[in-house]
VMD Tcl script that builds the backbone (N, CA, C; Angstrom):
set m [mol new atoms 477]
animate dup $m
set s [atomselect $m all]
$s set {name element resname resid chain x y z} {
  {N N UNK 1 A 144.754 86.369 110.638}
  {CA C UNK 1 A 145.185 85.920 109.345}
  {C C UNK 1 A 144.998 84.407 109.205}
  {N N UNK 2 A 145.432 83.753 110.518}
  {CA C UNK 2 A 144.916 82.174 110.096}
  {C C UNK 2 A 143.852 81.655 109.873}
  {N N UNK 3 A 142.973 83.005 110.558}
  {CA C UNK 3 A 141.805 82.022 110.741}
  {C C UNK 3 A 141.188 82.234 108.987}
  {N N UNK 4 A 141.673 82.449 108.357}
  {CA C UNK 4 A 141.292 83.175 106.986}
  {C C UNK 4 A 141.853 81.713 105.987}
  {N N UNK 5 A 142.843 81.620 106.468}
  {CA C UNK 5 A 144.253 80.210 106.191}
  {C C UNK 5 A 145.065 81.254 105.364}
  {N N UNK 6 A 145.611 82.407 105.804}
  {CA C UNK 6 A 146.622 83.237 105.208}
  {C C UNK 6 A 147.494 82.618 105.786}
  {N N UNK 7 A 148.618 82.978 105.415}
  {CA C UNK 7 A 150.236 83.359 106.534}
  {C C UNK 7 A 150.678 84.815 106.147}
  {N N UNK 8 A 151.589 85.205 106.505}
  {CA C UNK 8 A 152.162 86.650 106.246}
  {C C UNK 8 A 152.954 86.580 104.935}
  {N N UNK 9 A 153.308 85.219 104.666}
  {CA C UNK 9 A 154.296 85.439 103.420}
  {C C UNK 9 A 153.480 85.498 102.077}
  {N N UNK 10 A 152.037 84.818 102.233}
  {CA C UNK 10 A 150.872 85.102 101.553}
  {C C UNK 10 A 150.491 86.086 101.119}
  {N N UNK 11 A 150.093 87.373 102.208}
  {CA C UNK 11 A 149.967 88.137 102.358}
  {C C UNK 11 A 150.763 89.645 101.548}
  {N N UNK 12 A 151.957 89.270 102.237}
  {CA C UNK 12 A 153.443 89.849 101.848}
  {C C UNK 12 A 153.281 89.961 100.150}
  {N N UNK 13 A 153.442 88.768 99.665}
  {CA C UNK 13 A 153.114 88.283 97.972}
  {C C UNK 13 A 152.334 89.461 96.973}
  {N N UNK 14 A 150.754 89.152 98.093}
  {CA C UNK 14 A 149.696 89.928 97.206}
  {C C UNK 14 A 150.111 91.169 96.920}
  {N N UNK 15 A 150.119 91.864 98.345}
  {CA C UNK 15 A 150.669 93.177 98.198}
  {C C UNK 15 A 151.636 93.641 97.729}
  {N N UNK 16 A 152.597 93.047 97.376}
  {CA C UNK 16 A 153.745 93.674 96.851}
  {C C UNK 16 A 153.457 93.494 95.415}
  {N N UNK 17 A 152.768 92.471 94.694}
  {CA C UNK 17 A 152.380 92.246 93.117}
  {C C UNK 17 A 151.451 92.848 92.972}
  {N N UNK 18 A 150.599 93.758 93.779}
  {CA C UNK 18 A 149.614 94.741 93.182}
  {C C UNK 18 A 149.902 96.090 94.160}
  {N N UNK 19 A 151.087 96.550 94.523}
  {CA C UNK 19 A 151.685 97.773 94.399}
  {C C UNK 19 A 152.905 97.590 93.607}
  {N N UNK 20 A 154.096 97.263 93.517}
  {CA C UNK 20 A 155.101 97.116 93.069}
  {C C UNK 20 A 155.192 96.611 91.541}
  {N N UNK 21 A 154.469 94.980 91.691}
  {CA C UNK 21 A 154.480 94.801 90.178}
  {C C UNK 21 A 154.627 93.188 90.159}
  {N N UNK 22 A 154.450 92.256 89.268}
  {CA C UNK 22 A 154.776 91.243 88.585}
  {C C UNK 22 A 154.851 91.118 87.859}
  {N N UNK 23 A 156.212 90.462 87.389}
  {CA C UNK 23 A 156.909 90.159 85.696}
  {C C UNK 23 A 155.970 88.588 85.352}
  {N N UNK 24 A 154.569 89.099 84.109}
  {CA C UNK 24 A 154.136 88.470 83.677}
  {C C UNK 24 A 154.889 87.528 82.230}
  {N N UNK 25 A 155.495 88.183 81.791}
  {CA C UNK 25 A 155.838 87.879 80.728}
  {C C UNK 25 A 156.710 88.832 80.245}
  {N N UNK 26 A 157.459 88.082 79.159}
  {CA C UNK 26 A 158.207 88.968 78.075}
  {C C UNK 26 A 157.976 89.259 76.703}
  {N N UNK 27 A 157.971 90.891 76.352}
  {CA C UNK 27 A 157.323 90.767 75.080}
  {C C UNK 27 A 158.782 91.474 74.293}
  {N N UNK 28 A 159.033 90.366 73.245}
  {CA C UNK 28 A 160.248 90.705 72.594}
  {C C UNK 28 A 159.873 91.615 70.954}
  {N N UNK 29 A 160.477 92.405 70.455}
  {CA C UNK 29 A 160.555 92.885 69.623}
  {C C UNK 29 A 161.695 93.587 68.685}
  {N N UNK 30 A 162.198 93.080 67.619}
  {CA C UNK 30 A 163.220 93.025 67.236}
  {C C UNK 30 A 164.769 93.409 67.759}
  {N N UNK 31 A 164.585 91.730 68.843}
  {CA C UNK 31 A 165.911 91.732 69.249}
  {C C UNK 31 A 165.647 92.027 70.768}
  {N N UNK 32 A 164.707 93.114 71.200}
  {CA C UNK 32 A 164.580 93.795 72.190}
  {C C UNK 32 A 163.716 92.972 73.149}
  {N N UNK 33 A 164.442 92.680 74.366}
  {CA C UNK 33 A 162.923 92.083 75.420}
  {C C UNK 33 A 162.353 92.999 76.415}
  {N N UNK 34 A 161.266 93.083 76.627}
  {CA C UNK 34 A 161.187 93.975 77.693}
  {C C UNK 34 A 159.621 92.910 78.518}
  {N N UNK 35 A 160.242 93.264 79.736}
  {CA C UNK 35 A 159.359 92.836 80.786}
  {C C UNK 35 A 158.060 93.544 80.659}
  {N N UNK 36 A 156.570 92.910 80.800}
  {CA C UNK 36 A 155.904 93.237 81.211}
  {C C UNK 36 A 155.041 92.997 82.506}
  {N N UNK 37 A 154.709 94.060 83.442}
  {CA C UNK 37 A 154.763 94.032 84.747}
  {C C UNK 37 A 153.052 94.012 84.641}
  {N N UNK 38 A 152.655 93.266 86.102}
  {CA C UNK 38 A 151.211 93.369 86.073}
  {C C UNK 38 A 151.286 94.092 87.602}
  {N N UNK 39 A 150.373 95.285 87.758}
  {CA C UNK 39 A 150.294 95.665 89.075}
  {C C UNK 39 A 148.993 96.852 88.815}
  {N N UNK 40 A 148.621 97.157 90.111}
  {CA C UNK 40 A 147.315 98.048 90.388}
  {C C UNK 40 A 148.157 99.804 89.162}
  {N N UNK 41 A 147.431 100.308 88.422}
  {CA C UNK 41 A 147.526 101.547 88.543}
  {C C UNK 41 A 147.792 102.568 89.540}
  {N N UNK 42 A 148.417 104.242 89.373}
  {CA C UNK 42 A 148.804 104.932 90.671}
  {C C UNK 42 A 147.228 105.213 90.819}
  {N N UNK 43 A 146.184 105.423 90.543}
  {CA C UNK 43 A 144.880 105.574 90.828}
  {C C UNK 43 A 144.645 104.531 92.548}
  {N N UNK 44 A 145.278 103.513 92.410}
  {CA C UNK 44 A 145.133 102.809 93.183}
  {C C UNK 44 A 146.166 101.689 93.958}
  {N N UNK 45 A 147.011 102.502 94.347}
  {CA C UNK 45 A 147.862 102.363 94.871}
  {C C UNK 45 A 149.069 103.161 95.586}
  {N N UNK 46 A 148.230 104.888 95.514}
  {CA C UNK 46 A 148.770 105.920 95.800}
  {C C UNK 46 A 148.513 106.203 96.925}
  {N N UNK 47 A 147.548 105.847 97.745}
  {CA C UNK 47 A 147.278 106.230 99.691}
  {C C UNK 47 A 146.902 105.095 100.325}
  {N N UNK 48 A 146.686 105.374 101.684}
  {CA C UNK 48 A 146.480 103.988 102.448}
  {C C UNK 48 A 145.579 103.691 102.985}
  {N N UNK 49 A 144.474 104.854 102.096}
  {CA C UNK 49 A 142.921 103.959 101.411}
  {C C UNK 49 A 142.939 102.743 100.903}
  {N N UNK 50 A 143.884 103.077 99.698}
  {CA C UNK 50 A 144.061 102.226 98.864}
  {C C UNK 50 A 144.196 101.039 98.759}
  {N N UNK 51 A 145.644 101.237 99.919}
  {CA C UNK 51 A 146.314 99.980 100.210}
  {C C UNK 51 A 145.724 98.980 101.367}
  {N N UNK 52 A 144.746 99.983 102.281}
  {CA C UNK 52 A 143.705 99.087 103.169}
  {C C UNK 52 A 142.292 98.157 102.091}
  {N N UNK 53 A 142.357 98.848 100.920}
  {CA C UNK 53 A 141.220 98.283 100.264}
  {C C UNK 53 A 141.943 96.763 99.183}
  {N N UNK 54 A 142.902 96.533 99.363}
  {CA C UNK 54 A 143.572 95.936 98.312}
  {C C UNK 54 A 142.807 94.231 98.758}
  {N N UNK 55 A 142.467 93.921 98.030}
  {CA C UNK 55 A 141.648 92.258 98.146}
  {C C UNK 55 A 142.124 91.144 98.301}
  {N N UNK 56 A 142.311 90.318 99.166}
  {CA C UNK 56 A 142.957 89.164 99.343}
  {C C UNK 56 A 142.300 88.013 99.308}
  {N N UNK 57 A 141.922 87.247 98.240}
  {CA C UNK 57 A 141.342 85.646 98.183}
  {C C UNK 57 A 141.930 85.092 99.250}
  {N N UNK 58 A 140.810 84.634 99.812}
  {CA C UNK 58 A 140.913 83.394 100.901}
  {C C UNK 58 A 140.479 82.035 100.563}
  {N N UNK 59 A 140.448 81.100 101.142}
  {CA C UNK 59 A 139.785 80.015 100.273}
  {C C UNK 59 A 137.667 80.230 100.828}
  {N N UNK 60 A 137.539 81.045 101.618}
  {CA C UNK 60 A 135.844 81.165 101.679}
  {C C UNK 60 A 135.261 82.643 101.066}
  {N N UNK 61 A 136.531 83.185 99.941}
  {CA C UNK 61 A 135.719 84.473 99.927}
  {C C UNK 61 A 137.226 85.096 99.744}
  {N N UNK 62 A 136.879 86.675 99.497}
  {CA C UNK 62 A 137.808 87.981 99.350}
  {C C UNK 62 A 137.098 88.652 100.376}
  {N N UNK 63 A 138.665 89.211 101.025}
  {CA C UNK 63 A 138.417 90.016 101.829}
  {C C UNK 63 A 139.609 91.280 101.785}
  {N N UNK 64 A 139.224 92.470 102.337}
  {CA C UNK 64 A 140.097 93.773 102.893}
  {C C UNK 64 A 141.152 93.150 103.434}
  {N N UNK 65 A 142.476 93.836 102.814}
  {CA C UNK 65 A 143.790 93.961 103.933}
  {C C UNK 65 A 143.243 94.676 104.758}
  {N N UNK 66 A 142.341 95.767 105.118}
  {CA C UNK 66 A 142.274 96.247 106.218}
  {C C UNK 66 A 141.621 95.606 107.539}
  {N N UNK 67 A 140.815 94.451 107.272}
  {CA C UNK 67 A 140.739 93.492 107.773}
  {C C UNK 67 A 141.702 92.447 108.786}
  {N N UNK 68 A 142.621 92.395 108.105}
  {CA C UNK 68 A 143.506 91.623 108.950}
  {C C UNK 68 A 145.302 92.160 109.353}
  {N N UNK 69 A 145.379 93.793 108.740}
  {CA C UNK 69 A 146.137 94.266 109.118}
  {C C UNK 69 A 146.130 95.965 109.234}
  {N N UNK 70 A 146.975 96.620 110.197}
  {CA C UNK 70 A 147.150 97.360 110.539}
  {C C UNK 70 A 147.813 98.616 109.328}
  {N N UNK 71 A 147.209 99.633 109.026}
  {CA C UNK 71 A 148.236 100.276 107.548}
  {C C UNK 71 A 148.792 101.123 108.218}
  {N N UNK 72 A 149.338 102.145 108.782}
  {CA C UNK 72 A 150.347 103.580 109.448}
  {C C UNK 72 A 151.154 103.576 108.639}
  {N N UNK 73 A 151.187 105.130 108.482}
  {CA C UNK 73 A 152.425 106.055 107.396}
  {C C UNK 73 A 152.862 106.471 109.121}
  {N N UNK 74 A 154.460 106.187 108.744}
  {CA C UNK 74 A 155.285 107.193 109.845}
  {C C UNK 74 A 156.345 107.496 109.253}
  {N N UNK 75 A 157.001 108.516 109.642}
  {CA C UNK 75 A 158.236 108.664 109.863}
  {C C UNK 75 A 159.599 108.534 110.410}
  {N N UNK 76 A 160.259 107.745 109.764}
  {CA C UNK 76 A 161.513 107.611 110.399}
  {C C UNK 76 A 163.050 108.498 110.030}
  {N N UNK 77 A 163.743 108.288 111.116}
  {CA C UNK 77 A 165.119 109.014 110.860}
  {C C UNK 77 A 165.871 107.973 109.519}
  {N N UNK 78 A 165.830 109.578 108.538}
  {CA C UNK 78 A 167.082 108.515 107.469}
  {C C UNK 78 A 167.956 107.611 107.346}
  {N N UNK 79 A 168.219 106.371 107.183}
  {CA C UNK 79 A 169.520 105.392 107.404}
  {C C UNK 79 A 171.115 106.621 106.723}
  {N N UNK 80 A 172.236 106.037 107.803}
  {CA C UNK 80 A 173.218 106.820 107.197}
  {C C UNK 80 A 173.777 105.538 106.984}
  {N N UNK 81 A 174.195 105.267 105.475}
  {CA C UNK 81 A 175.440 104.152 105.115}
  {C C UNK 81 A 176.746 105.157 105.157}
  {N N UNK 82 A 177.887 104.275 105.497}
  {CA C UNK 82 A 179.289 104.596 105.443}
  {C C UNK 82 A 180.154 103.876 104.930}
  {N N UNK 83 A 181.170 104.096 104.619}
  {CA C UNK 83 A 182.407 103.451 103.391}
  {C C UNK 83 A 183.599 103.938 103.829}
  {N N UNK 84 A 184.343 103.238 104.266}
  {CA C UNK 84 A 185.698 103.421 104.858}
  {C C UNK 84 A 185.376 105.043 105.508}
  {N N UNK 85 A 184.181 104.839 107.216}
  {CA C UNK 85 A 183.588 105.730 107.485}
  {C C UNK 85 A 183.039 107.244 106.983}
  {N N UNK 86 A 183.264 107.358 105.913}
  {CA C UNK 86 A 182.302 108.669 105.183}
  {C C UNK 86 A 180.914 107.987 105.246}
  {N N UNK 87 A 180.212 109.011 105.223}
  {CA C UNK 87 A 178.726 108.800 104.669}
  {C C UNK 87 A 178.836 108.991 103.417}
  {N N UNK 88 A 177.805 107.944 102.798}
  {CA C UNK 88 A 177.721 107.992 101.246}
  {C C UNK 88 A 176.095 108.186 101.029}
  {N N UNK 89 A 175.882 108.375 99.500}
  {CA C UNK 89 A 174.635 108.237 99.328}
  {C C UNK 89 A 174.467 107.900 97.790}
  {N N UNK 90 A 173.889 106.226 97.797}
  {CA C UNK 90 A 173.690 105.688 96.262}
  {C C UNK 90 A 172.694 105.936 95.573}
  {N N UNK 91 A 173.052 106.559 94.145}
  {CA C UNK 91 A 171.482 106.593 93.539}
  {C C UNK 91 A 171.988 105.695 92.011}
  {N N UNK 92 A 170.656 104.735 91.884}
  {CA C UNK 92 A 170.988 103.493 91.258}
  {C C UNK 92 A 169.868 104.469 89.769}
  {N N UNK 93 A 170.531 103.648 89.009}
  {CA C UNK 93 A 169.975 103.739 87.425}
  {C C UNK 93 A 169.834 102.733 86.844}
  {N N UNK 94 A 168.859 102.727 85.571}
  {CA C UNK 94 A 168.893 101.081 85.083}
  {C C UNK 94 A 168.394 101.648 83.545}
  {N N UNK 95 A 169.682 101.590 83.003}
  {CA C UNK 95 A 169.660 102.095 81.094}
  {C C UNK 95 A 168.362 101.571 80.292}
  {N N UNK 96 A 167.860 102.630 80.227}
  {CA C UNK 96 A 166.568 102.440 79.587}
  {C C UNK 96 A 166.934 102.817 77.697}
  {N N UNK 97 A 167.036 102.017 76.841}
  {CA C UNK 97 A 167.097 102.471 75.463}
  {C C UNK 97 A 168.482 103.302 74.802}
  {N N UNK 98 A 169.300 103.066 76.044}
  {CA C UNK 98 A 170.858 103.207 75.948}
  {C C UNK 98 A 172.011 102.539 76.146}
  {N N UNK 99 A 172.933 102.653 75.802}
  {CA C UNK 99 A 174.125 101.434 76.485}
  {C C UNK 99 A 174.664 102.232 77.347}
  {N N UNK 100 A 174.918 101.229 78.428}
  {CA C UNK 100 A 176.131 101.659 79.679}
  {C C UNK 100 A 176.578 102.483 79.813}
  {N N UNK 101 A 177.329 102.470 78.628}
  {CA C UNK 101 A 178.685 103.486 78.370}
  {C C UNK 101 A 178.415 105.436 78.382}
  {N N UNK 102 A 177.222 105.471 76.830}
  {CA C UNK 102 A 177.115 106.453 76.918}
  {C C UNK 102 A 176.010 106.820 77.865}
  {N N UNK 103 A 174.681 105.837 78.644}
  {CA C UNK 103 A 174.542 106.751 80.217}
  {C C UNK 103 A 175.673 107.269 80.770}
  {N N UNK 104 A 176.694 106.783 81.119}
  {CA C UNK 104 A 177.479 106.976 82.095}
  {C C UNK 104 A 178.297 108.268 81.748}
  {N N UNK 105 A 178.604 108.316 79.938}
  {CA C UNK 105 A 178.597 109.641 79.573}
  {C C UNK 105 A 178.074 110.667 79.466}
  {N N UNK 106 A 176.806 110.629 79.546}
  {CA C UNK 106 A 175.590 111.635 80.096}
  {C C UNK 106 A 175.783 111.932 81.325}
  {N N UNK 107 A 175.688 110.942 81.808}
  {CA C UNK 107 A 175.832 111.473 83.843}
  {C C UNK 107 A 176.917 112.057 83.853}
  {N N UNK 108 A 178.040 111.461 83.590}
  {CA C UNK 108 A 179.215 112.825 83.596}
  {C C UNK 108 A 179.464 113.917 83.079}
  {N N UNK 109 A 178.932 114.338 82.359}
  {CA C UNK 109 A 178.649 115.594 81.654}
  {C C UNK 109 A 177.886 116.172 82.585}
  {N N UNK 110 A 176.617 116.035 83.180}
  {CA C UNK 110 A 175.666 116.268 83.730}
  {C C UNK 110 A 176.405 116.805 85.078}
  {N N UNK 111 A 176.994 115.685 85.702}
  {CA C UNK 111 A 178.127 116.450 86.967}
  {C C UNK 111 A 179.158 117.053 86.715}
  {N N UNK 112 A 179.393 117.396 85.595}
  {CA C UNK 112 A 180.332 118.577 85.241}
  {C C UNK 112 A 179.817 119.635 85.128}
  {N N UNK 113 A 178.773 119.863 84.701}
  {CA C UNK 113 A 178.154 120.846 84.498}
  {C C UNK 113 A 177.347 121.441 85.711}
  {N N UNK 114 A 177.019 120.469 86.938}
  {CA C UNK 114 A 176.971 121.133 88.408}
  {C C UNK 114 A 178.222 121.938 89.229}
  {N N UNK 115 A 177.608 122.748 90.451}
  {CA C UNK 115 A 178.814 122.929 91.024}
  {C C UNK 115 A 178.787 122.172 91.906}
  {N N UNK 116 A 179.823 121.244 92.780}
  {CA C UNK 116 A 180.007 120.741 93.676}
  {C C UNK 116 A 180.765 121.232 94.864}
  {N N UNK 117 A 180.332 120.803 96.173}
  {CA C UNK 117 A 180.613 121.524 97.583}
  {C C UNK 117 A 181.964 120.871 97.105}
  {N N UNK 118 A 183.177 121.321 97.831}
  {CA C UNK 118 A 184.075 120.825 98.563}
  {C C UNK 118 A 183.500 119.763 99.639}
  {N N UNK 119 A 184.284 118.592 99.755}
  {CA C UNK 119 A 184.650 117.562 100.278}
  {C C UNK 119 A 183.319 116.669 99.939}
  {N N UNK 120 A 182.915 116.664 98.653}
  {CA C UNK 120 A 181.607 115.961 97.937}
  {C C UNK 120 A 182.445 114.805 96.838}
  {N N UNK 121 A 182.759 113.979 96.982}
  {CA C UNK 121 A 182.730 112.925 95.833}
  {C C UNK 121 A 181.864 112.495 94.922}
  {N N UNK 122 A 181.956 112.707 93.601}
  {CA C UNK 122 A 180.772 111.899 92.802}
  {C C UNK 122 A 181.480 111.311 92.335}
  {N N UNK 123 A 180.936 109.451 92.380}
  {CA C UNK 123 A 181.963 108.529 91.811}
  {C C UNK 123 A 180.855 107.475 90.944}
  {N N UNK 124 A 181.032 107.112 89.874}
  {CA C UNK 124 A 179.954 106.533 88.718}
  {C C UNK 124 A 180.821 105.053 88.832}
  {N N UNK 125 A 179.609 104.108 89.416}
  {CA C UNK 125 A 180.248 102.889 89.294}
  {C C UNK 125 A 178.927 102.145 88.944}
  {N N UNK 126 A 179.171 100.631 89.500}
  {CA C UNK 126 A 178.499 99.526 89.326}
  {C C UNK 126 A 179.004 98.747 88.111}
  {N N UNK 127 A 177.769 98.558 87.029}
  {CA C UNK 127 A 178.138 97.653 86.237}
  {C C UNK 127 A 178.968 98.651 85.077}
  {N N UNK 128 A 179.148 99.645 84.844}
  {CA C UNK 128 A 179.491 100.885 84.265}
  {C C UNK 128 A 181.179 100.251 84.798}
  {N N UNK 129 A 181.485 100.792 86.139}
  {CA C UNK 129 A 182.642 100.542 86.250}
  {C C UNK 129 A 183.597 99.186 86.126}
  {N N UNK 130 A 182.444 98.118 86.265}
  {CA C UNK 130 A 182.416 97.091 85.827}
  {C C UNK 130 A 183.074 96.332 84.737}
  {N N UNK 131 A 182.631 97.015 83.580}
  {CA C UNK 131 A 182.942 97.343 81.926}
  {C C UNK 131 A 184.310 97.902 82.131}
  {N N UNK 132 A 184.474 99.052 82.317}
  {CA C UNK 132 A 185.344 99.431 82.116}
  {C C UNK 132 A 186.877 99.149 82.598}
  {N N UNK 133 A 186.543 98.453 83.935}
  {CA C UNK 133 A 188.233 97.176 84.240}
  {C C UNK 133 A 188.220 96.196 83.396}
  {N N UNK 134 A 187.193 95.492 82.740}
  {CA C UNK 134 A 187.157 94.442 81.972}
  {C C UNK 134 A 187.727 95.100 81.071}
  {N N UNK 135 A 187.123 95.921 80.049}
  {CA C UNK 135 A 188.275 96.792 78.796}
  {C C UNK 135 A 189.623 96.664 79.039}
  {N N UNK 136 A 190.137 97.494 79.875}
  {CA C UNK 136 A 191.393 97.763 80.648}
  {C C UNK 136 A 192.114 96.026 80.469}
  {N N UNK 137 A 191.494 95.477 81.483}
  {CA C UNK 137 A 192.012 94.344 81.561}
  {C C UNK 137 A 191.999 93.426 79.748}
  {N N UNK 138 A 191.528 93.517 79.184}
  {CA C UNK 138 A 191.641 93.151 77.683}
  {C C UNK 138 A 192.394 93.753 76.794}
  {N N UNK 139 A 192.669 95.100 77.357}
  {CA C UNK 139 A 193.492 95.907 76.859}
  {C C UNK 139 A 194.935 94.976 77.018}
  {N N UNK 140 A 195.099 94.923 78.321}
  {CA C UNK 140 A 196.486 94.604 78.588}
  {C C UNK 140 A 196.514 93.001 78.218}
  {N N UNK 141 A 196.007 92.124 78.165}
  {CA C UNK 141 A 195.613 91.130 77.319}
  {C C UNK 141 A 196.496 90.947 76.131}
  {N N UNK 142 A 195.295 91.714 75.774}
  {CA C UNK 142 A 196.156 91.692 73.916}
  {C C UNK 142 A 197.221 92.286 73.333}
  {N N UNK 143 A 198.364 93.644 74.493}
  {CA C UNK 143 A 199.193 93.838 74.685}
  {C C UNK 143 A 199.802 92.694 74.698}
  {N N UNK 144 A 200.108 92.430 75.872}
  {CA C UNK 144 A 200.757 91.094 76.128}
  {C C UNK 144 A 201.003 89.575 74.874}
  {N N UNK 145 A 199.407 89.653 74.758}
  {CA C UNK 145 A 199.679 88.417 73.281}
  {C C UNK 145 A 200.184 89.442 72.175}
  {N N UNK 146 A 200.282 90.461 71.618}
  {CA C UNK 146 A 200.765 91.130 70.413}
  {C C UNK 146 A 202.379 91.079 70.895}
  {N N UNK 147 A 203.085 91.261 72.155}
  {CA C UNK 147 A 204.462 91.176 72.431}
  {C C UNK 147 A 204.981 89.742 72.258}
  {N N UNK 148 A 204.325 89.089 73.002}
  {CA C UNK 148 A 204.536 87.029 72.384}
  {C C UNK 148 A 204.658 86.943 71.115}
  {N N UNK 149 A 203.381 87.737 70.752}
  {CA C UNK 149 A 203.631 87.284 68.330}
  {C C UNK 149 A 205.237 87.837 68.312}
  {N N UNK 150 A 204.877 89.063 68.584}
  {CA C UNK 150 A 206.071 89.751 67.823}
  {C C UNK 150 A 207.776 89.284 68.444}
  {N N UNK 151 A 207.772 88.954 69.979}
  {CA C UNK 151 A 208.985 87.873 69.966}
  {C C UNK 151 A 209.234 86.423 69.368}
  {N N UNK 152 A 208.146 85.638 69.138}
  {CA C UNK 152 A 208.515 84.921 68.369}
  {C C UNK 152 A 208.547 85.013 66.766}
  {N N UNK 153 A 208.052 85.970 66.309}
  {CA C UNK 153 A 208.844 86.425 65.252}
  {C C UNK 153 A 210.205 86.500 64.962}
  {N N UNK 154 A 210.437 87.072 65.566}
  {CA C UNK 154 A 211.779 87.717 65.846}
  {C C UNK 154 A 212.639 86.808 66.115}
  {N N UNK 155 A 212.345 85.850 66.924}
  {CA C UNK 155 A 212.894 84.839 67.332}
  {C C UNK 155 A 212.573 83.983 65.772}
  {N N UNK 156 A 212.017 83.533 65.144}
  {CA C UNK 156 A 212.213 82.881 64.275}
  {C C UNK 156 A 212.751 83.555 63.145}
  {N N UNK 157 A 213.002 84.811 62.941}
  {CA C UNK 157 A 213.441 85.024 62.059}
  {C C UNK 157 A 214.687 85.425 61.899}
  {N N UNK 158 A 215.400 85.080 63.086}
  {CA C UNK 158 A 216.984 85.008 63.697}
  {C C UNK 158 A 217.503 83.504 63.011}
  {N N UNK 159 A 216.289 82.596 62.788}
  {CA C UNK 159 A 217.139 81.181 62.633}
  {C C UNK 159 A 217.610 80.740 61.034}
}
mol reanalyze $m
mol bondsrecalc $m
mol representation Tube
mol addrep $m
């Protein structure tokens, strides 16, 4: 790779912005922004043909990742995460053309309408649950200031 004048973080860069993606820009439309990503098509970026053929400018020329690195598909044993020792397992969402709220009302409907094993938790958090202590907490908020109005009312209208 040096002798090319790569480094790995070089390297690292290319490949991940022409499999994964780069946020070129934003194209807004009434009100709405949405990222647009620049990256290879699945035509080319689906095997490790592909990904051995992917082109890397050097400063004397383009050359093959397969050239200066090694590609292997293997297999590994699944990671187990744990949470006050259970195993858990997160699956992340990101509201596409909906608010928060009612995804999160979809998904629950959706797991109501499964059957679930015994000793299975489904628990809907993140920024979802997020929202919803903030409510709570505003709730009790304006409780609180509506009891202040209404004692000093009261209080002034004793005098």
């Amino acid at each position: 790779m040096s002798q090319n004048g790569l480094n790995t973080a070089t390297v690292s860069t290319i490949v991940r912005n022409r499999v994964v993606g780069m946020t070129a820009s934003q194209f807004r439309e009434a009100g709405s922004e949405y990222d647009i990503v620049v990256r290879f098509t699945e035509d080319y970026r689906n095997s490790i043909d592909d990904i051995n053929n992917i082109a890397i400018p050097t400063m004397t020329g383009v050359i093959r990742l397969s050239e200066i690195a090694k590609i292997e598909e293997f297999w590994s044993p699944p990671n187990v995460e744990r949470k006050r020792r259970e195993r858990i397992v997160t699956v992340s969402v990101t509201p596409y053309k909906v608010s928060t709220g009612e995804l999160a009302a979809n998904m629950k409907a959706e797991v109501d309408k499964t059957t679930i094993p015994g000793g299975i938790l489904v628990d809907i958090g993140g920024s979802y649950e997020d929202m919803a202590e903030t409510f709570g907490d505003l709730v009790c908020y304006c409780s609180l200031a509506f009891c202040w109005y209404i004692s000093l009312w009261l209080h002034s209208s004793n005098r």
